[in-house]
PyMOL Python script that loads the backbone (N, CA, C, O; Angstrom):
from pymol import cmd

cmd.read_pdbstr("""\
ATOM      1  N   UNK A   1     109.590  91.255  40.037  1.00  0.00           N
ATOM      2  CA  UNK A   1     110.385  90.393  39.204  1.00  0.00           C
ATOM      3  C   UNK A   1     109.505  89.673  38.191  1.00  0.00           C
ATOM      4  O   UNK A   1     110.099  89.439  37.139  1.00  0.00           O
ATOM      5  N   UNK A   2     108.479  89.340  38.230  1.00  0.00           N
ATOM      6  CA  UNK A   2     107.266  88.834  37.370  1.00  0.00           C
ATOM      7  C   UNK A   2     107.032  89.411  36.523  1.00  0.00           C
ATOM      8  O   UNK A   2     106.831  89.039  35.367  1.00  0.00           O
ATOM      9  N   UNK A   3     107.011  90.989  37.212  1.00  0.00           N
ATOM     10  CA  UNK A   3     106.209  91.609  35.687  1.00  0.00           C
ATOM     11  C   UNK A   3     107.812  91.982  34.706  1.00  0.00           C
ATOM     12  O   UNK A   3     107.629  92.161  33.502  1.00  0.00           O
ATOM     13  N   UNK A   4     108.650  92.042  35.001  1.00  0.00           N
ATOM     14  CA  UNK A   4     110.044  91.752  33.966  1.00  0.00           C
ATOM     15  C   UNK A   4     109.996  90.877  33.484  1.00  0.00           C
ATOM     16  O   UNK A   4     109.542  90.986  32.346  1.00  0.00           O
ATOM     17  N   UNK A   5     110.506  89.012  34.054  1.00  0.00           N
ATOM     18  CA  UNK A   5     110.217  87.903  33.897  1.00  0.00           C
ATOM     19  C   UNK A   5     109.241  87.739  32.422  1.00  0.00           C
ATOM     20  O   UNK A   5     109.380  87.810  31.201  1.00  0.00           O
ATOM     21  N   UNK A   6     108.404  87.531  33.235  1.00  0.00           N
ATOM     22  CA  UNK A   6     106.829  87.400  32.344  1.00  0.00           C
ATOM     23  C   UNK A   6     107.047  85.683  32.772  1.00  0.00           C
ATOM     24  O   UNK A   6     107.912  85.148  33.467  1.00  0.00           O
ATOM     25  N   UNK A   7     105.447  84.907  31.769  1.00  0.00           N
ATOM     26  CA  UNK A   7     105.469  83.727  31.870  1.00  0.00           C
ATOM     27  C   UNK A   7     106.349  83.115  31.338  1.00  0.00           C
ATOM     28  O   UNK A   7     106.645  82.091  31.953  1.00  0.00           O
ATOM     29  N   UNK A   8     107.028  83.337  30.254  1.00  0.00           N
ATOM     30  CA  UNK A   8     107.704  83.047  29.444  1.00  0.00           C
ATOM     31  C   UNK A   8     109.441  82.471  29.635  1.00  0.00           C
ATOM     32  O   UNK A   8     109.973  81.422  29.269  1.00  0.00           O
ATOM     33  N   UNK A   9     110.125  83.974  30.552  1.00  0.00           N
ATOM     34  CA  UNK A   9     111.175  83.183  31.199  1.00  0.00           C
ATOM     35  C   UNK A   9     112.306  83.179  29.710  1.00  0.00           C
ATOM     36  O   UNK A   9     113.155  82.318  29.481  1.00  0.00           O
ATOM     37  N   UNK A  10     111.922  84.708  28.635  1.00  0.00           N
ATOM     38  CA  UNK A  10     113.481  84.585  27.596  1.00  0.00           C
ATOM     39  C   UNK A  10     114.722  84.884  28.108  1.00  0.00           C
ATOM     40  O   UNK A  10     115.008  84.899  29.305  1.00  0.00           O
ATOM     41  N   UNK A  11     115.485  85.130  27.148  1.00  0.00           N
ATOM     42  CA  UNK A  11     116.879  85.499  28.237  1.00  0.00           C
ATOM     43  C   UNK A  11     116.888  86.958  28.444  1.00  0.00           C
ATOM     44  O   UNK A  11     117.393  87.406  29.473  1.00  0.00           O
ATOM     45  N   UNK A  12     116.252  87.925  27.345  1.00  0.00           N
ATOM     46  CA  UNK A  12     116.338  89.455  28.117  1.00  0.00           C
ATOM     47  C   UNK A  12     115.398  89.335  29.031  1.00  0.00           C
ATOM     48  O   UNK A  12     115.931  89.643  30.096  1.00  0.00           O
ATOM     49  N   UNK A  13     114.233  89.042  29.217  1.00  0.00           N
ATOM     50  CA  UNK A  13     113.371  89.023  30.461  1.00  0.00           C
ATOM     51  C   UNK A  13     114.239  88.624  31.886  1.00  0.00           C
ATOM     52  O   UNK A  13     114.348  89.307  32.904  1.00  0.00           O
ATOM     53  N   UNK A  14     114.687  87.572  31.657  1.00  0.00           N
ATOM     54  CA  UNK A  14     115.620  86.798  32.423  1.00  0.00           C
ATOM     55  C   UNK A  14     116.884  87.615  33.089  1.00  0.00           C
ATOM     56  O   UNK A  14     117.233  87.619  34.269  1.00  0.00           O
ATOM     57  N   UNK A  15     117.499  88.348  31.899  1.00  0.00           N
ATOM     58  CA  UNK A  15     118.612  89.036  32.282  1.00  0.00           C
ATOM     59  C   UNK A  15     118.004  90.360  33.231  1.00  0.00           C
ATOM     60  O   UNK A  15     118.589  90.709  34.257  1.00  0.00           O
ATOM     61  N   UNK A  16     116.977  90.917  32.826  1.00  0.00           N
ATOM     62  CA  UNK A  16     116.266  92.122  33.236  1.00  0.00           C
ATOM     63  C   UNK A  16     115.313  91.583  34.688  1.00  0.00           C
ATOM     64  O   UNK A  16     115.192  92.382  35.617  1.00  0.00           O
ATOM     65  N   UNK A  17     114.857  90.594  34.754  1.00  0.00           N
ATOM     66  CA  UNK A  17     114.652  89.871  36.194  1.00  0.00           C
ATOM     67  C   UNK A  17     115.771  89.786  37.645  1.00  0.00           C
ATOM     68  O   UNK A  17     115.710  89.740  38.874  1.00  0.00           O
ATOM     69  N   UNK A  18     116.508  89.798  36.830  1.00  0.00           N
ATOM     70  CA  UNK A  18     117.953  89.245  37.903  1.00  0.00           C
ATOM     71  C   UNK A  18     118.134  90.628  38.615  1.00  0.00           C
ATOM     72  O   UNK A  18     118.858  90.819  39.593  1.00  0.00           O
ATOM     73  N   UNK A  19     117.459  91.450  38.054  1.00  0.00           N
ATOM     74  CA  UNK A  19     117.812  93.132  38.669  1.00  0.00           C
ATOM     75  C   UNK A  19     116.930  93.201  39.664  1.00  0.00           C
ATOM     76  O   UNK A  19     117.367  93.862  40.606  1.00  0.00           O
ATOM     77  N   UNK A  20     115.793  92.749  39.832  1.00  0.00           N
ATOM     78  CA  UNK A  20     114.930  92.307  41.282  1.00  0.00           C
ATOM     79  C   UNK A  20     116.028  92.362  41.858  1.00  0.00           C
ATOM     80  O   UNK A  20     116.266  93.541  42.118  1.00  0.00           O
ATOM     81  N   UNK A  21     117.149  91.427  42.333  1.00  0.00           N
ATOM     82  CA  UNK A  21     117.867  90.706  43.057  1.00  0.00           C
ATOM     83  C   UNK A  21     118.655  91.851  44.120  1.00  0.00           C
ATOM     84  O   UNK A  21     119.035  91.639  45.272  1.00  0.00           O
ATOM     85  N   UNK A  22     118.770  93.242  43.248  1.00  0.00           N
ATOM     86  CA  UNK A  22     119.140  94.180  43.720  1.00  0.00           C
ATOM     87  C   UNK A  22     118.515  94.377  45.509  1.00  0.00           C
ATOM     88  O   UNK A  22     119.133  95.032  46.349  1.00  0.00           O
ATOM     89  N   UNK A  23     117.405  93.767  45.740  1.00  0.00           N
ATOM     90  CA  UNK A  23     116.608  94.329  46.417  1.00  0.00           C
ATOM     91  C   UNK A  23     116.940  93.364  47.779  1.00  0.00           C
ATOM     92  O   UNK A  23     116.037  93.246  48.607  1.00  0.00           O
ATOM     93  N   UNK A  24     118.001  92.799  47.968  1.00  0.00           N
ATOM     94  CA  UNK A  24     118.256  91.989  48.785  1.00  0.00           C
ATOM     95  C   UNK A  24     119.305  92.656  49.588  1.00  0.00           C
ATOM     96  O   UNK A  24     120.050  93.118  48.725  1.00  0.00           O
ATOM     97  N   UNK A  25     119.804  92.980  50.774  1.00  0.00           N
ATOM     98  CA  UNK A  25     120.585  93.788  51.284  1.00  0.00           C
ATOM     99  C   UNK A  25     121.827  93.586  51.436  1.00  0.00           C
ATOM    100  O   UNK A  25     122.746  94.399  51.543  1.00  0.00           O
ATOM    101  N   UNK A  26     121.827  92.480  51.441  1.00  0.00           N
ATOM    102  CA  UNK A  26     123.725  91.651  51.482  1.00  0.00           C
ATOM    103  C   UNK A  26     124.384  91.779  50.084  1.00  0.00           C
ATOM    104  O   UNK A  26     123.623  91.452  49.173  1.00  0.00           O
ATOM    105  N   UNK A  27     125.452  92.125  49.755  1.00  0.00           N
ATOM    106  CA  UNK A  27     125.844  92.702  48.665  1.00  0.00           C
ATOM    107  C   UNK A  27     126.207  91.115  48.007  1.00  0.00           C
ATOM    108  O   UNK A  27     126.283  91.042  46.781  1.00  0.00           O
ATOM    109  N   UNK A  28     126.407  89.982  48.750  1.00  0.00           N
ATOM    110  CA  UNK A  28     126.462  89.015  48.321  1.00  0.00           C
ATOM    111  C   UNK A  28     126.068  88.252  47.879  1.00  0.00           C
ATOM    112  O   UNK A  28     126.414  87.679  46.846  1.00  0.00           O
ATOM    113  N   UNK A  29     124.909  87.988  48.842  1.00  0.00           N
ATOM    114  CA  UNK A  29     123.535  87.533  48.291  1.00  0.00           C
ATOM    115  C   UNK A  29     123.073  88.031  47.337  1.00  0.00           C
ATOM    116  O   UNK A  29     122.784  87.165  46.512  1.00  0.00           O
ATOM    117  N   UNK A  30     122.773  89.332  46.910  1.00  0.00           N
ATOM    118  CA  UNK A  30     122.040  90.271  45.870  1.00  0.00           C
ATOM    119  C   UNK A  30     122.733  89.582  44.289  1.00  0.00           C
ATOM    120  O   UNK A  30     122.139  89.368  43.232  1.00  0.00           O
ATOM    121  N   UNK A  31     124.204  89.359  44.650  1.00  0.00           N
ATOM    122  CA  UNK A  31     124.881  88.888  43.180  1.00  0.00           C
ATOM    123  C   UNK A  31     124.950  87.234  43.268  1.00  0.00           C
ATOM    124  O   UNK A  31     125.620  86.608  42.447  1.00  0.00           O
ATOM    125  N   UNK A  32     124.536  86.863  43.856  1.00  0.00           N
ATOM    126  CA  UNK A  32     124.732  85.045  43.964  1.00  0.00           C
ATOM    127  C   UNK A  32     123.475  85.255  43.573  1.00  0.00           C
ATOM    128  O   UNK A  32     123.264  84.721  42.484  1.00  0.00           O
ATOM    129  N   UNK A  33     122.194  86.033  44.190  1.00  0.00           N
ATOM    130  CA  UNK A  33     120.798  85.776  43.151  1.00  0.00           C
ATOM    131  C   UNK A  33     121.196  86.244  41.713  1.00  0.00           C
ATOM    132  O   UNK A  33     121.486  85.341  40.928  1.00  0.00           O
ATOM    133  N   UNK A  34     121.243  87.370  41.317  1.00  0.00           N
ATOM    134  CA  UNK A  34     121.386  87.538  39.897  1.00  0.00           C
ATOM    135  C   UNK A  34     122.138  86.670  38.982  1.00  0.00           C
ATOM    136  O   UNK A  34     121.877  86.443  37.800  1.00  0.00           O
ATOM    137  N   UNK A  35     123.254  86.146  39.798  1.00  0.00           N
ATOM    138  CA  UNK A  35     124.274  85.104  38.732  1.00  0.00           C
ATOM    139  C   UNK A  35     123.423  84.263  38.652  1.00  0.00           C
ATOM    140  O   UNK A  35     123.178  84.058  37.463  1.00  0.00           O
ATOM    141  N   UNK A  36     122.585  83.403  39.578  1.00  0.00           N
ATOM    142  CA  UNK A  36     122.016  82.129  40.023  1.00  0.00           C
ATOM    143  C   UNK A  36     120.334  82.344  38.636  1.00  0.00           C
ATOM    144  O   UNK A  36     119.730  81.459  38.029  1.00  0.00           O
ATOM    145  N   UNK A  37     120.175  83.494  38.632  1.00  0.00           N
ATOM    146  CA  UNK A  37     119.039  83.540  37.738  1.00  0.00           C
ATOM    147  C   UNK A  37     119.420  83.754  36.198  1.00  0.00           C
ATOM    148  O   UNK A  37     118.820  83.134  35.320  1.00  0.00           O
ATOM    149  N   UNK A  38     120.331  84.558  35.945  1.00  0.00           N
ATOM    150  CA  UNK A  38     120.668  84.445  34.558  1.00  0.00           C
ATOM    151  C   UNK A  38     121.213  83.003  34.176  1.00  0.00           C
ATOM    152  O   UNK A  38     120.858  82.544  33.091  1.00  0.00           O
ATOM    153  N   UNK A  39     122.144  82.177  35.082  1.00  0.00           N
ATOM    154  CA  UNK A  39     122.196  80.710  34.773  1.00  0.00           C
ATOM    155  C   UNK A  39     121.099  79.810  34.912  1.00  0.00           C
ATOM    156  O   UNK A  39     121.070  78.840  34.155  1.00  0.00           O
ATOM    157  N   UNK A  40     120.145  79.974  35.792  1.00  0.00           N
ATOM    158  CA  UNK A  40     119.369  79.171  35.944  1.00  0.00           C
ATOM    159  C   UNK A  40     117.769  79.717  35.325  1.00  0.00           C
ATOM    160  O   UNK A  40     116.614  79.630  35.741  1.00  0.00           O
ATOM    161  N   UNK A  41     118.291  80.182  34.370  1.00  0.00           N
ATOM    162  CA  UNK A  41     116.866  80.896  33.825  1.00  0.00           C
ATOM    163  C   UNK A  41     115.349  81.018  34.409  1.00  0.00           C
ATOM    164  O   UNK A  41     114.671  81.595  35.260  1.00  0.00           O
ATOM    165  N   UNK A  42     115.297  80.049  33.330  1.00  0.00           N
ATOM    166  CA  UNK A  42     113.803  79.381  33.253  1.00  0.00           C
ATOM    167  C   UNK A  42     113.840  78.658  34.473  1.00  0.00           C
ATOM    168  O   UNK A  42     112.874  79.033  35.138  1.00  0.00           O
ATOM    169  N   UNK A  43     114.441  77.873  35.032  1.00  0.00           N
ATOM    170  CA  UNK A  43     113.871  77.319  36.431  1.00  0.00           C
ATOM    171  C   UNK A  43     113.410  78.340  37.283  1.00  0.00           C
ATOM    172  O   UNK A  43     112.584  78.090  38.161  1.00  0.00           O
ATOM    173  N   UNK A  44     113.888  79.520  37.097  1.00  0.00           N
ATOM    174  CA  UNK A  44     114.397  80.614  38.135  1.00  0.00           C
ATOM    175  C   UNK A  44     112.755  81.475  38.140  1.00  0.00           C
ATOM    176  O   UNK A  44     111.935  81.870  38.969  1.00  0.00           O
ATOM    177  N   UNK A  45     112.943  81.442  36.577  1.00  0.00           N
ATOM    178  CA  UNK A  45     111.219  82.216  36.177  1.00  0.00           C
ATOM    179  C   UNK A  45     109.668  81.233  36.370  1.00  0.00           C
ATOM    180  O   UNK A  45     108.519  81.663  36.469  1.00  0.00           O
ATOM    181  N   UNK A  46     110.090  79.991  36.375  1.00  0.00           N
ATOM    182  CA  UNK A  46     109.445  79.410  37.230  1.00  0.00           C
ATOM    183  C   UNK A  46     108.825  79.245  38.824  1.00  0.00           C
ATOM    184  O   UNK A  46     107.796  78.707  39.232  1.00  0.00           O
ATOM    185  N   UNK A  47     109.497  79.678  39.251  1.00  0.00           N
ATOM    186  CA  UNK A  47     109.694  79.960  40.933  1.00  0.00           C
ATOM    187  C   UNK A  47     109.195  81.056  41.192  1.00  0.00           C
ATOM    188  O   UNK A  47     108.368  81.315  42.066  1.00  0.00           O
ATOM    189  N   UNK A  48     109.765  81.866  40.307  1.00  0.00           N
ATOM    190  CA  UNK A  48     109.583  83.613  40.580  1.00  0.00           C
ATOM    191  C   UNK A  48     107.676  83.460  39.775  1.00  0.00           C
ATOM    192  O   UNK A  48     106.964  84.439  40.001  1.00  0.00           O
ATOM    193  N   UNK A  49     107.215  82.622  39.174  1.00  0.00           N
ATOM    194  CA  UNK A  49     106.181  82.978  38.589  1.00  0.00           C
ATOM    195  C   UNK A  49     104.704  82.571  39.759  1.00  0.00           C
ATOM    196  O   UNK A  49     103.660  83.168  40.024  1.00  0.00           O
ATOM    197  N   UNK A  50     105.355  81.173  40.245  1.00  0.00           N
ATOM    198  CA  UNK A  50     104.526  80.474  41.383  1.00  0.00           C
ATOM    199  C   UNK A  50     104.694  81.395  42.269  1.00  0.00           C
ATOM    200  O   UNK A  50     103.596  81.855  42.581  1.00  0.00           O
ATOM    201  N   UNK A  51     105.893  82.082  43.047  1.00  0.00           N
ATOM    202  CA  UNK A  51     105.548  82.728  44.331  1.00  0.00           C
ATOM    203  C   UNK A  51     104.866  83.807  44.299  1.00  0.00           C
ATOM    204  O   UNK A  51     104.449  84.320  45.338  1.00  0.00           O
ATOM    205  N   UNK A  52     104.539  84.574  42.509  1.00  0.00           N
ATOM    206  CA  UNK A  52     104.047  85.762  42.812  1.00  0.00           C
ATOM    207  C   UNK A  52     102.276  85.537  42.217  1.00  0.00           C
ATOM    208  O   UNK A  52     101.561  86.500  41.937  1.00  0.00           O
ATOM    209  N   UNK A  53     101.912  84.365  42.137  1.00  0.00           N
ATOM    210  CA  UNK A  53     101.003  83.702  41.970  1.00  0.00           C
ATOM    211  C   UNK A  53     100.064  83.453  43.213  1.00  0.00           C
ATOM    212  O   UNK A  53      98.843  83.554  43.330  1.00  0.00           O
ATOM    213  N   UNK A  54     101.340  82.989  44.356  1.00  0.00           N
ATOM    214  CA  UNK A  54     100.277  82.825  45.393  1.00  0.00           C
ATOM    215  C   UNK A  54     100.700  84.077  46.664  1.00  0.00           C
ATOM    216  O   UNK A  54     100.519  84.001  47.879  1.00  0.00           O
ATOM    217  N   UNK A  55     101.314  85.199  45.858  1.00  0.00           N
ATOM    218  CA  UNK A  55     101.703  86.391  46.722  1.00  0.00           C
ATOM    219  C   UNK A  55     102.481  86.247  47.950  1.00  0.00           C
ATOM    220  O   UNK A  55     102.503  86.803  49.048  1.00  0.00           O
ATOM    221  N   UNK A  56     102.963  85.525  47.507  1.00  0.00           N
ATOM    222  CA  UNK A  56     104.350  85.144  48.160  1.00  0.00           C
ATOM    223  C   UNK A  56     105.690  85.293  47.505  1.00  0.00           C
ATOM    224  O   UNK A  56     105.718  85.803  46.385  1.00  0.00           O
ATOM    225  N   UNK A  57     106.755  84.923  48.051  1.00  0.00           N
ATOM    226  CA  UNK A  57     108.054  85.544  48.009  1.00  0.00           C
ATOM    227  C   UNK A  57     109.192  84.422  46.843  1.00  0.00           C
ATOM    228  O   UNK A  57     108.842  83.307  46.456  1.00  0.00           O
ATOM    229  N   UNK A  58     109.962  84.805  46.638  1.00  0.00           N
ATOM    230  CA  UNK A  58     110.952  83.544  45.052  1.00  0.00           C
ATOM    231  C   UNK A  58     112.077  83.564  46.672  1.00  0.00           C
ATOM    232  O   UNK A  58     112.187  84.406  47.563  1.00  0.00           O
ATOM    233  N   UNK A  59     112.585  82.538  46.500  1.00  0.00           N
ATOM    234  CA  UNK A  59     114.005  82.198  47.536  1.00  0.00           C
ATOM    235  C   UNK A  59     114.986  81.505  46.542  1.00  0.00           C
ATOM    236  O   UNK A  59     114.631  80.636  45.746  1.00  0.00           O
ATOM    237  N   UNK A  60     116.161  81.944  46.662  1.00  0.00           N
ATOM    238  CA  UNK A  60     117.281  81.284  45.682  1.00  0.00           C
ATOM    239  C   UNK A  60     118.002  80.891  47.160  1.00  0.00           C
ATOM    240  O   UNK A  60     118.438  81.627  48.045  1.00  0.00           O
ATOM    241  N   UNK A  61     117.935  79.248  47.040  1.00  0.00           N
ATOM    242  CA  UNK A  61     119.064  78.927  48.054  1.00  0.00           C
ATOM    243  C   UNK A  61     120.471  78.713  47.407  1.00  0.00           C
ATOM    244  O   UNK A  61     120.374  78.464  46.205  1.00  0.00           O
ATOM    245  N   UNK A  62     121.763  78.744  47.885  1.00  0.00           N
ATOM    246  CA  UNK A  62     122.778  78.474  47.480  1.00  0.00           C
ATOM    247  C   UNK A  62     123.223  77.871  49.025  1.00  0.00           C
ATOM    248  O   UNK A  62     123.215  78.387  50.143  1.00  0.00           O
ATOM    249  N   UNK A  63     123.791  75.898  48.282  1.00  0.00           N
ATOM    250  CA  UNK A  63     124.459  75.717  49.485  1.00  0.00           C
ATOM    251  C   UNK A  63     126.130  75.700  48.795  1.00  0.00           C
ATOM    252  O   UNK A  63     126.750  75.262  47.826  1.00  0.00           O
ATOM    253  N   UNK A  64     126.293  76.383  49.858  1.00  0.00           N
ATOM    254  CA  UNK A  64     127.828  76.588  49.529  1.00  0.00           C
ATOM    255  C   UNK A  64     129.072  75.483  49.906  1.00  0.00           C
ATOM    256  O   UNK A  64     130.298  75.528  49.811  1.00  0.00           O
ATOM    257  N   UNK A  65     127.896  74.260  50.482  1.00  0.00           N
ATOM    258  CA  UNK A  65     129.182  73.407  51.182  1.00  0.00           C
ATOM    259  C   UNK A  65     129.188  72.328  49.726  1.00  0.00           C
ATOM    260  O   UNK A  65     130.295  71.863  49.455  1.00  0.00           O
ATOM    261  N   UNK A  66     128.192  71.987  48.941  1.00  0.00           N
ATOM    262  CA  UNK A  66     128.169  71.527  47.631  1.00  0.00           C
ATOM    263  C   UNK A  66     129.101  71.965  46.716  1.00  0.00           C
ATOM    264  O   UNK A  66     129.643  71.115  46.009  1.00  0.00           O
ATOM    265  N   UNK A  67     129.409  73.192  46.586  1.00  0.00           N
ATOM    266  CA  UNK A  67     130.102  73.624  45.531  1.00  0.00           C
ATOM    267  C   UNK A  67     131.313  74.910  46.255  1.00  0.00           C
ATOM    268  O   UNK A  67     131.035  75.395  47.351  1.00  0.00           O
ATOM    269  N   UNK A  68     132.262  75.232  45.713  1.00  0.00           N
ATOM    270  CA  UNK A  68     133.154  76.613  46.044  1.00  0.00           C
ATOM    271  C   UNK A  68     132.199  77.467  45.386  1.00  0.00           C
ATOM    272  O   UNK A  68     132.126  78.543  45.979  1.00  0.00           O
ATOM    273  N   UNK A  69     131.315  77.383  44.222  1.00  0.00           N
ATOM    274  CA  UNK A  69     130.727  78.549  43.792  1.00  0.00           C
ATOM    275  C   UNK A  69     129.446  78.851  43.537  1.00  0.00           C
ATOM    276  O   UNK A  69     128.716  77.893  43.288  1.00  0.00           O
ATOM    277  N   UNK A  70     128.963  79.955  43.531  1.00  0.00           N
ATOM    278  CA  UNK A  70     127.370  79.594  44.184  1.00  0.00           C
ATOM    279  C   UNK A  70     126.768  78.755  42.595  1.00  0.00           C
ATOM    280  O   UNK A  70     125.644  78.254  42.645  1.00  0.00           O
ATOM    281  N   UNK A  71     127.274  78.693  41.756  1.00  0.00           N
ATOM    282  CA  UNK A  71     126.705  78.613  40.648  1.00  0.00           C
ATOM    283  C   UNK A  71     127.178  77.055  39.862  1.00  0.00           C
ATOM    284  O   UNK A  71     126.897  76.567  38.768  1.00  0.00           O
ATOM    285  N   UNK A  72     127.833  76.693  40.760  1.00  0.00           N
ATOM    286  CA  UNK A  72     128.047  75.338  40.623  1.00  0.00           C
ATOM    287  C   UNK A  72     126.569  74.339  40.275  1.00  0.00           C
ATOM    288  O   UNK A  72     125.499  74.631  40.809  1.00  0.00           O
ATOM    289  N   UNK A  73     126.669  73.424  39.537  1.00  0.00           N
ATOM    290  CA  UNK A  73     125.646  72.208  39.021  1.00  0.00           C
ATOM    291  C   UNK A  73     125.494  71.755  40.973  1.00  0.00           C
ATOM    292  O   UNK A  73     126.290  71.386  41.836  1.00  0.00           O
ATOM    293  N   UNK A  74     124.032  72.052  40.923  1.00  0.00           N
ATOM    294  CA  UNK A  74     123.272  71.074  42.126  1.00  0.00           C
ATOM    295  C   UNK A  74     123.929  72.329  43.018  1.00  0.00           C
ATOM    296  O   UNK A  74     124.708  71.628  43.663  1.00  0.00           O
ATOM    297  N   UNK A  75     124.013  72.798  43.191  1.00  0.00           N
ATOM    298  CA  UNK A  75     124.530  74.242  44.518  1.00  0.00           C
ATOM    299  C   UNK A  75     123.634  75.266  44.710  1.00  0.00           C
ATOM    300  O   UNK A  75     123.593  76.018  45.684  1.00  0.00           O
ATOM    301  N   UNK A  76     122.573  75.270  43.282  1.00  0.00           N
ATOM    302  CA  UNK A  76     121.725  76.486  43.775  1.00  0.00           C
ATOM    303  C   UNK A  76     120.320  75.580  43.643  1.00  0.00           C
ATOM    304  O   UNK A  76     120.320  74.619  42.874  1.00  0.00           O
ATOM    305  N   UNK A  77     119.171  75.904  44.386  1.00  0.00           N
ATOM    306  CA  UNK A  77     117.772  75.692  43.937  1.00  0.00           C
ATOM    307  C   UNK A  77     116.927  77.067  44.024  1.00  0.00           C
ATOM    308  O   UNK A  77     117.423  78.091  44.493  1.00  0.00           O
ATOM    309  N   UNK A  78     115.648  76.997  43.546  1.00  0.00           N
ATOM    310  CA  UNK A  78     114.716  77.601  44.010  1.00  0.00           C
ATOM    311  C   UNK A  78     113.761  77.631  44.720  1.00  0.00           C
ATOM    312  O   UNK A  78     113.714  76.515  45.237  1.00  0.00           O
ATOM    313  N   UNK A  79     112.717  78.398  45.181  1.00  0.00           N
ATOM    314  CA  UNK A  79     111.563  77.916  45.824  1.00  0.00           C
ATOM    315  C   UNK A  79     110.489  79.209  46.212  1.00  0.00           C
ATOM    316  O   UNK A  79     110.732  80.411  46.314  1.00  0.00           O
ATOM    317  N   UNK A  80     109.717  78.753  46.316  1.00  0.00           N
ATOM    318  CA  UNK A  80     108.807  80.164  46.834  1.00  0.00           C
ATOM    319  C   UNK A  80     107.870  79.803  48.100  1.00  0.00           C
ATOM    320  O   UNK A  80     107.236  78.761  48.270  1.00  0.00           O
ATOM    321  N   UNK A  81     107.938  80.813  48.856  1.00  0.00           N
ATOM    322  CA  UNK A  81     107.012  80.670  50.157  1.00  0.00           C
ATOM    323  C   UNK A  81     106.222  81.498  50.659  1.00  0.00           C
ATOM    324  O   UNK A  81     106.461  82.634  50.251  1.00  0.00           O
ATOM    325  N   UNK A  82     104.946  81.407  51.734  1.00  0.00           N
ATOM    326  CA  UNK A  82     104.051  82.127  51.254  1.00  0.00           C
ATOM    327  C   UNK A  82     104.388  83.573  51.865  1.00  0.00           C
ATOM    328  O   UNK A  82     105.377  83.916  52.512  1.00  0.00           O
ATOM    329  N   UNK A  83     103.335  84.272  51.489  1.00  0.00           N
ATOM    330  CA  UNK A  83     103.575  85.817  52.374  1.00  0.00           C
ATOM    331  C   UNK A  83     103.843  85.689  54.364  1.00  0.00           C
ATOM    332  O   UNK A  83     104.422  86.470  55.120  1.00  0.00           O
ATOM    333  N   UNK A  84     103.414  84.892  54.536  1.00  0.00           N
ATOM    334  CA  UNK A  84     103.141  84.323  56.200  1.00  0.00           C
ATOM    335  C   UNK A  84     104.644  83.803  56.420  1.00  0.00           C
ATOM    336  O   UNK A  84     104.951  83.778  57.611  1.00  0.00           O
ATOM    337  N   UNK A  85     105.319  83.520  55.826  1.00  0.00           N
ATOM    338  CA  UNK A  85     107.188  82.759  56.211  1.00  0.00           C
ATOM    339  C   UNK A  85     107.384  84.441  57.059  1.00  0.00           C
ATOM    340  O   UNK A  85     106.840  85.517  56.813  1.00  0.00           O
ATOM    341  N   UNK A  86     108.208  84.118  57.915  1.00  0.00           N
ATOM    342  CA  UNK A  86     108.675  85.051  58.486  1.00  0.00           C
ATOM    343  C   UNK A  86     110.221  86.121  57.835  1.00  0.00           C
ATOM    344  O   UNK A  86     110.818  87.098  58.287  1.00  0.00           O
ATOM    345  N   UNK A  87     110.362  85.281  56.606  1.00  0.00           N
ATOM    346  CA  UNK A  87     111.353  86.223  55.955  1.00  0.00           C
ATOM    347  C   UNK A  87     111.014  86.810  54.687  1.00  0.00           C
ATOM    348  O   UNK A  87     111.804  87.368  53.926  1.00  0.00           O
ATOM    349  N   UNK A  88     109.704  86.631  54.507  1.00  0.00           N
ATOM    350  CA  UNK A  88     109.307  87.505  53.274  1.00  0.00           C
ATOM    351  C   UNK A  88     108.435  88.302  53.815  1.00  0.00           C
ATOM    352  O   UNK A  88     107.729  88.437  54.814  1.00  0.00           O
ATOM    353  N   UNK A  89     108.966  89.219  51.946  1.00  0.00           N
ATOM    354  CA  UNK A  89     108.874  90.732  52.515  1.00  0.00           C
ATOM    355  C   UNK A  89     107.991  91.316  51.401  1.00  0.00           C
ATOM    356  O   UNK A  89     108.267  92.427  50.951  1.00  0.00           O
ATOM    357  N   UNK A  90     106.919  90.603  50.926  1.00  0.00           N
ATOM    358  CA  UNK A  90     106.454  90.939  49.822  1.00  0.00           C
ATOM    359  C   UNK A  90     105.174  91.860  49.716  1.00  0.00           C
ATOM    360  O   UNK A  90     104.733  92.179  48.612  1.00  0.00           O
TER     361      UNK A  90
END
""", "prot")
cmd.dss("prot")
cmd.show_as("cartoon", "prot")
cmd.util.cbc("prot")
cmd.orient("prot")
């Protein structure tokens, strides 16, 4: 997703990042990340830039009890964690 991305974080990079997201197995999850990154851009390419910095993994949380939709204001964050978390797969 980085090397799409880039540092930069435009919106085709951005839009062409969100296709990482594919790589997530829940058909749900996979599109709550991609929506969650084309809206949340640059925060998103931020996250995705630190975790692959310290070779570790990007996490898009969505809490769903905040909002009905994953894409609701304050419903999604980001974060990255290292290769050692037990759910990355990097």
């Amino acid at each position: 997703m980085q090397g799409t991305i880039g540092s930069g974080g435009t919106g085709a990079s951005i839009l062409a990042g969100s296709l990482g997201c594919q790589k997530i197995p829940h058909a749900i999850g996979a599109g709550a990340c991609a929506a969650a990154i084309v809206v949340y851009g640059v925060r998103a390419a931020y996250s995705i830039n630190k975790a692959a910095n310290r070779n570790g993994c990007f996490v898009v949380r969505v809490n769903l009890l905040l909002a009905p939709t994953a894409l609701a204001v304050g419903a999604v964050t980001f974060d990255d964690v290292p290769a050692s978390n037990k759910h990355c797969k990097a």
